[in-house]
C-alpha positions as CSV (number, residue, x, y, z in Angstrom):
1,X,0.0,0.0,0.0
2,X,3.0,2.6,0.5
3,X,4.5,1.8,-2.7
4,X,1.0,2.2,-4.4
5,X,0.8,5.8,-2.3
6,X,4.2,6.7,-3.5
7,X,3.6,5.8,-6.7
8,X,0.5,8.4,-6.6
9,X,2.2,11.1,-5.0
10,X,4.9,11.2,-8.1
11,X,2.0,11.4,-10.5
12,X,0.3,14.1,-8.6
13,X,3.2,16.1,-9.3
14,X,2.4,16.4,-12.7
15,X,-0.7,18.1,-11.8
16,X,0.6,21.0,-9.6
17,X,1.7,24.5,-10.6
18,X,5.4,23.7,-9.9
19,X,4.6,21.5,-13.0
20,X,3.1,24.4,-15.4
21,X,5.8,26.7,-14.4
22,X,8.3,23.8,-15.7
23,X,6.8,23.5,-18.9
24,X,6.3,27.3,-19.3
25,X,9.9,27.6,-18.3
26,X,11.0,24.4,-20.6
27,X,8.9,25.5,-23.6
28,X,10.5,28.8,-23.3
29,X,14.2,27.3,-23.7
30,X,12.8,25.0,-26.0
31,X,11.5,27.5,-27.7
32,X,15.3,29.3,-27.7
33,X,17.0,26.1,-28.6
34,X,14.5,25.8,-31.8
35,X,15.4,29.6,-33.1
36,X,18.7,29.4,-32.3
37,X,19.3,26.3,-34.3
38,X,18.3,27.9,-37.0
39,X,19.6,30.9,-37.0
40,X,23.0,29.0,-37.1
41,X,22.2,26.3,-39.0
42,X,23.7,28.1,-42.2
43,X,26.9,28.4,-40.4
44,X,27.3,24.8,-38.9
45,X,26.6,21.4,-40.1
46,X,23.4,19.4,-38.4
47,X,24.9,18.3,-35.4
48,X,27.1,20.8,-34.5
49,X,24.2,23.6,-34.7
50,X,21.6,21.5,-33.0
51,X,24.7,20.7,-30.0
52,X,25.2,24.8,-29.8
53,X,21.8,25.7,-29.6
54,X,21.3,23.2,-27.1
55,X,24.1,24.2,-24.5
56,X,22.6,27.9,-24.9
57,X,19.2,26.9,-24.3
58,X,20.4,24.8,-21.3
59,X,22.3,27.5,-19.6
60,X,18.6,29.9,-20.2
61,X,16.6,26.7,-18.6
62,X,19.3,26.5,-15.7
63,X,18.4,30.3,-14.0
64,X,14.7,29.4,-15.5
65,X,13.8,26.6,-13.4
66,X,16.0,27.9,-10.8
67,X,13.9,31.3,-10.3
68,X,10.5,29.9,-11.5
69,X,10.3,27.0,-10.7
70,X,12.4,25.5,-7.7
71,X,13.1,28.8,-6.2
72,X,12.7,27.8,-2.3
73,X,16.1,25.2,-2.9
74,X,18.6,25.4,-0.5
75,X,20.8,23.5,-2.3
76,X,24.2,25.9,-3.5
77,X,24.1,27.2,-6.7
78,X,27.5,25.4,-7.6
79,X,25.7,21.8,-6.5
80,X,22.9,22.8,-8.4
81,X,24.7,23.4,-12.0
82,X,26.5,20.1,-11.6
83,X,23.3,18.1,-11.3
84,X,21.9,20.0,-13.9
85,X,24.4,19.6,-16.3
86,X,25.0,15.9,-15.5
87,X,21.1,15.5,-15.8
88,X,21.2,17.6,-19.0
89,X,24.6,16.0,-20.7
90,X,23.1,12.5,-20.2
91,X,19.8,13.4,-22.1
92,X,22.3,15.5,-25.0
93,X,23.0,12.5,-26.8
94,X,19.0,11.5,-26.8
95,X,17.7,14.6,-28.2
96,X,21.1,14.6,-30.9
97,X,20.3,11.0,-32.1
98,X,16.7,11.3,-31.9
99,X,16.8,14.9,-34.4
100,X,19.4,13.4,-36.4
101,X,17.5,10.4,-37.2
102,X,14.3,11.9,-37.3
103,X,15.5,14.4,-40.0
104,X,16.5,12.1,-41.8
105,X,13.4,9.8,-42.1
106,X,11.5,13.0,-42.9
107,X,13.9,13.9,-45.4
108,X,14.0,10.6,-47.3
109,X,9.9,10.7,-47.0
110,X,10.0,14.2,-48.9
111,X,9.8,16.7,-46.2
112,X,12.7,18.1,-47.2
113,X,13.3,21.5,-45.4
114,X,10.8,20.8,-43.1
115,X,12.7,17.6,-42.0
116,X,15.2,19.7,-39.5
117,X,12.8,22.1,-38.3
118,X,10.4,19.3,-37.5
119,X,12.8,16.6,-36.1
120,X,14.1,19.2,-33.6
121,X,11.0,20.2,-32.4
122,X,10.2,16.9,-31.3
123,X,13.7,15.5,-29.9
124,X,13.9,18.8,-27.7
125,X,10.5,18.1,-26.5
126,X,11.7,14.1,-25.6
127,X,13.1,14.2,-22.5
128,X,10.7,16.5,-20.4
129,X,8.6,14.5,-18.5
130,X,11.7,12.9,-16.9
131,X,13.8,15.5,-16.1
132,X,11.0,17.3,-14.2
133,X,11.5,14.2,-11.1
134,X,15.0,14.6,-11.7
135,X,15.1,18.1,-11.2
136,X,12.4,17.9,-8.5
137,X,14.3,15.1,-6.5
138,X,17.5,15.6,-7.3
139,X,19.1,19.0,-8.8
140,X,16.7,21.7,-6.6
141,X,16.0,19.5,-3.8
142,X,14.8,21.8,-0.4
């Protein structure tokens, strides 16, 4: 019966307003990560553009959910960053295989420039509804 209890109480969270100020917050550096990407896309192959846009858009969603969403943390600012990056560098690779692949499915099923655009959008999106316990348990514990 605790386990079933416990079990609740981690999907509750995704039904509190901690949780739409994450995804306000995430969609906004999401949203960062998308435009940058293509603003630099000209300038940068596929990968390389997607990995820069995505350690600026990480370093926005740091001071984000930082002062938005898990602003009572006592954890040190220091402490925090390394979670957070450690948390972020292990998804990196996810979201870079997932929009490299994707864009190229949708390229060879004539999407053509839509392929990128598209594919991003969704692998940015991927990882979201896990890093929100790992933030919330781990990088901005109280």
């Amino acid at each position: 019966m605790a386990q079933l209890d416990k079990i609740k109480g981690f999907i509750l969270l995704y039904f509190s307003k901690q949780f739409v100020y994450f995804v306000i917050a995430g969609g906004s550096s999401a949203l960062l990560n998308f435009l940058i990407r293509i603003l630099i896309r000209p300038y940068f192959d596929i990968l390389l553009s997607a990995a820069l846009a995505y350690c600026v858009a990480l370093i926005f969603a740091f001071f984000l959910y930082r002062k938005f969403v898990f602003p009572f943390s006592e954890i040190p600012l220091i402490v925090q960053g390394r979670r957070f990056i450690l948390i972020q560098l292990s998804c990196m690779p996810i979201v870079i295989m997932i929009f490299s692949s994707l864009s190229k499915l949708f390229y060879f099923y004539g999407l053509n420039n839509y392929s990128e655009p598209i594919a991003h959008a969704i692998s940015i999106g991927t990882p979201a509804l896990i890093t929100f316990l790992l933030y919330k348990l781990f990088v901005f514990i109280k």
